[in-house]
C-alpha positions as CSV (number, residue, x, y, z in Angstrom):
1,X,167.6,-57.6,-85.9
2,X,163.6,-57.4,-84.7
3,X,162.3,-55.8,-82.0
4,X,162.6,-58.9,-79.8
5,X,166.0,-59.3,-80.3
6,X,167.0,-55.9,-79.9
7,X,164.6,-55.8,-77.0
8,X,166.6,-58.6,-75.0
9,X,170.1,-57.3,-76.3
10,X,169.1,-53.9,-74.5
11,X,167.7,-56.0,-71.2
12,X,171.5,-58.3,-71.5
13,X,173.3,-54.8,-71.8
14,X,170.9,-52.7,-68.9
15,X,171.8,-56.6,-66.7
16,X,175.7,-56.0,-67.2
17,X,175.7,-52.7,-66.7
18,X,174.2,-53.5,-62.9
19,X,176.3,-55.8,-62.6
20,X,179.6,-53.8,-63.1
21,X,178.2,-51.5,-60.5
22,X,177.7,-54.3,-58.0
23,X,181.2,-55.7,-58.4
24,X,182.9,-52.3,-57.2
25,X,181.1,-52.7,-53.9
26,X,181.4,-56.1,-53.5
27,X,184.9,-57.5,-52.1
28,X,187.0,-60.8,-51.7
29,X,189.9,-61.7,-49.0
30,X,193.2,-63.4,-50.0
31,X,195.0,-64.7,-47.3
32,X,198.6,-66.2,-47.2
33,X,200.4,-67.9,-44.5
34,X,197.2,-68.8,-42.7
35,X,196.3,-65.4,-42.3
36,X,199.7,-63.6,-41.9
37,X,198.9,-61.5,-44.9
38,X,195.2,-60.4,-45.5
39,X,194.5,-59.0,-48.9
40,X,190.7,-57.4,-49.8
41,X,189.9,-56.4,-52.9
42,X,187.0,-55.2,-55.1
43,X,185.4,-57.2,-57.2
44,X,186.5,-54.7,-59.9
45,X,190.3,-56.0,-58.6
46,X,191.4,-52.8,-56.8
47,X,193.2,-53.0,-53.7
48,X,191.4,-51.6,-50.8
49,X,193.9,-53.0,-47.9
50,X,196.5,-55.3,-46.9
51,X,197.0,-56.4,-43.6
52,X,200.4,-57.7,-42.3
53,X,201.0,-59.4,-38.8
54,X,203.8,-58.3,-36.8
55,X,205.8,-61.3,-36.8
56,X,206.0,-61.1,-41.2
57,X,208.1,-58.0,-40.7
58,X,210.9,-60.7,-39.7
59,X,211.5,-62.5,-43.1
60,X,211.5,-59.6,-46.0
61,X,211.8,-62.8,-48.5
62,X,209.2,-64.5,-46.9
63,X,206.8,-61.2,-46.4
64,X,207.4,-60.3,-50.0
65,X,205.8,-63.9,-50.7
66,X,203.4,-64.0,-48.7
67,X,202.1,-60.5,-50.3
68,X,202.1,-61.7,-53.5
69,X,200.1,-65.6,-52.6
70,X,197.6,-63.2,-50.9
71,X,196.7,-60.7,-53.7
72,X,196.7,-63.6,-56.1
73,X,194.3,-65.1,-53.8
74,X,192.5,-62.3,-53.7
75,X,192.3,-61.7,-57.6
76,X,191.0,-65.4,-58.1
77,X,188.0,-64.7,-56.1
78,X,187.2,-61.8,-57.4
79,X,187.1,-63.3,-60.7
80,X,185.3,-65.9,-59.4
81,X,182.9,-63.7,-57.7
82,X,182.6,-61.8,-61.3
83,X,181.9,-65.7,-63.1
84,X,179.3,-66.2,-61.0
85,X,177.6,-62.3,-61.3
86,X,177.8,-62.9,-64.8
87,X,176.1,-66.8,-64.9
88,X,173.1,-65.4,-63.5
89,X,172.5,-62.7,-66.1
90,X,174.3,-64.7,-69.2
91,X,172.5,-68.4,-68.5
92,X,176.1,-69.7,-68.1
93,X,176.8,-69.5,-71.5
94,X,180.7,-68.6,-72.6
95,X,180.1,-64.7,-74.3
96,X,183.0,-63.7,-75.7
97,X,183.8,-60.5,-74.1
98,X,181.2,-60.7,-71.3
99,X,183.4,-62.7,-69.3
């Protein structure tokens, strides 16, 4: 590998690394039930809170649903939110293991 090459390969690596960092302070919100159950997570897909209305507390069946639609709503957008991060620094091209 030449200098140029191993040049950019430390930039690419320096780029990812920054991005990792931003993605644990950056969140998403899931919602299910039109906003019955509020789910924000990091972009690094950690939990940080749930929010439950009142009412939910009515239907466990329902509730546990509702749960579930938000943090899989939640977990889509952070892995959208991740894509996009990692476009910007990877041209858009498909890395294997970058993504």
């Amino acid at each position: 590998m030449n200098r140029g090459m191993m040049r950019q390969a430390q930039r690419l690596q320096a780029q990812l690394a920054k991005i990792q960092e931003e993605l644990e302070t950056l969140t998403a919100e899931g919602s299910a039930g039109g906003g019955v159950v509020k789910v924000v997570m990091t972009g690094k897909q950690v939990v940080q809170t749930v929010t439950i209305a009142p009412e939910a507390a009515e239907e466990l069946e329902l509730l546990q649903d509702l749960v579930l639609a938000a943090v899989n709503d939640a977990f889509a957008k952070t892995q959208e939110l991740a894509a996009k991060k990692m476009a910007v620094v990877t041209g858009g091209m498909n890395i294997p293991g970058l993504g």
